[in-house]
C-alpha positions in Angstrom: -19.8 -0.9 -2.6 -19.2 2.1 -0.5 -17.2 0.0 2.1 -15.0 -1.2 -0.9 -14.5 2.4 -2.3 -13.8 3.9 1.0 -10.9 0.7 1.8 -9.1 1.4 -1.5 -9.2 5.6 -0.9 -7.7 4.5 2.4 -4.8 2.9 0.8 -4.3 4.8 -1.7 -4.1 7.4 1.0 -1.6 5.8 2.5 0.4 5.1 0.0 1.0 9.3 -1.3 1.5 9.8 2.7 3.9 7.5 2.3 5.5 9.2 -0.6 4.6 12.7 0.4 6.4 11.9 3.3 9.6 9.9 2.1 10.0 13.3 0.0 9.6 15.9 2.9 11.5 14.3 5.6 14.0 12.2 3.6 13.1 8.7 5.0 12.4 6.0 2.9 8.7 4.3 3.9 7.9 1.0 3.9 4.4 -0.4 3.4 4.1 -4.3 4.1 0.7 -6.1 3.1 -0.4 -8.7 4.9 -3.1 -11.1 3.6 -3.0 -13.2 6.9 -4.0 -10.2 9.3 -5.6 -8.4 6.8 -3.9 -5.8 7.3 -0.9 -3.3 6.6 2.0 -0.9 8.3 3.9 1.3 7.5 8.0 1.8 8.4 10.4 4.4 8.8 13.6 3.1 7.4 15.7 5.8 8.5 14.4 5.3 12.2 12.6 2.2 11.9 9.5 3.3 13.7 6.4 1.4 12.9 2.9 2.9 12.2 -0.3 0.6 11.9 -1.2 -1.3 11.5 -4.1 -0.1 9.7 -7.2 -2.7 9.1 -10.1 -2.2 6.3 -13.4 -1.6 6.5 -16.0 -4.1 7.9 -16.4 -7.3 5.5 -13.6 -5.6 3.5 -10.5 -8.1 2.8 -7.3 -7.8 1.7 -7.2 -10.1 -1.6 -3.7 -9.4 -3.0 -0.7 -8.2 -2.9 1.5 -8.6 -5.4 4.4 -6.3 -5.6 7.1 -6.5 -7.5 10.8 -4.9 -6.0 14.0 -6.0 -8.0 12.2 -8.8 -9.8 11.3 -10.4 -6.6 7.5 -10.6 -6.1 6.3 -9.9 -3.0 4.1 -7.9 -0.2 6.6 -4.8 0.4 7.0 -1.7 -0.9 8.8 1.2 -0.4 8.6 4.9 -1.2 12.0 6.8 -1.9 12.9 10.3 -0.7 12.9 11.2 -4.3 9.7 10.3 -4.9 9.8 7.2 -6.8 8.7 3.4 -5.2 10.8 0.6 -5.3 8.8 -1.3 -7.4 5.3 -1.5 -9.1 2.5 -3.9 -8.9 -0.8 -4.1 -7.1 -3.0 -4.6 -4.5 -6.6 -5.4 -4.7 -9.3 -5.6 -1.9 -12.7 -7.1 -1.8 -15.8 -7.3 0.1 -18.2 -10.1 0.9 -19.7 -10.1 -2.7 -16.7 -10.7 -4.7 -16.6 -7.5 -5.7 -12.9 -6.3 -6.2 -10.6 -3.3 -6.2 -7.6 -3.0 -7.4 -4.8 -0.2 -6.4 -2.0 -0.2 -9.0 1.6 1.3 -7.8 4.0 2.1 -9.9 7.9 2.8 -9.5 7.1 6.6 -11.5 5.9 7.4 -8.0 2.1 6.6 -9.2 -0.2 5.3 -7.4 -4.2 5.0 -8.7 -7.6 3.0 -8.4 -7.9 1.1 -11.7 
């Protein structure tokens, strides 16, 4: 569905700001998914402001996240000033249909609709 497509652009967005921005201003960014509020925000770790947090399209869920950072899995990621994440894994939305996306990160500094 459109909604679907348009939720997964928006994190995948998000995720290259995120890196785009780790790289130009030399802060590492943290993006925390959250299943529970459907939801996720973004941190500064150098200054520790918050931005978010951003929500999904109507009917569009939050599924999964399952990312993995020093063989701990969990629903954090973050993207380093030189470019790389912290860890890989995915996340994966869906709408009222069951239809799913999924968003695959990966520590190479990747990050792409599969």
């Amino acid at each position: 569905s459109q909604l679907l497509q348009a939720g997964s652009e928006q994190v995948l967005g998000q995720l290259r700001l995120a890196r785009q921005k780790a790289i130009g201003i030399q802060h590492d960014q943290r993006v925390t998914f959250s299943t529970a509020s459907n939801n996720y925000t973004v941190q500064d770790l150098t200054t520790n402001q918050n931005f978010g947090p951003f929500t999904f399209p109507k009917g569009i869920v939050l599924d999964s996240a399952t990312l993995i950072e020093g063989g701990v899995t969990g629903t954090t990621i973050a993207a380093r000033s030189d470019g790389r994440y912290t860890g890989s894994g995915e996340i994966v939305l869906m709408n009222g249909k069951g239809s799913r996306d999924t968003i695959s990160v990966q520590v190479s500094g990747l990050a792409l609709l599969r």
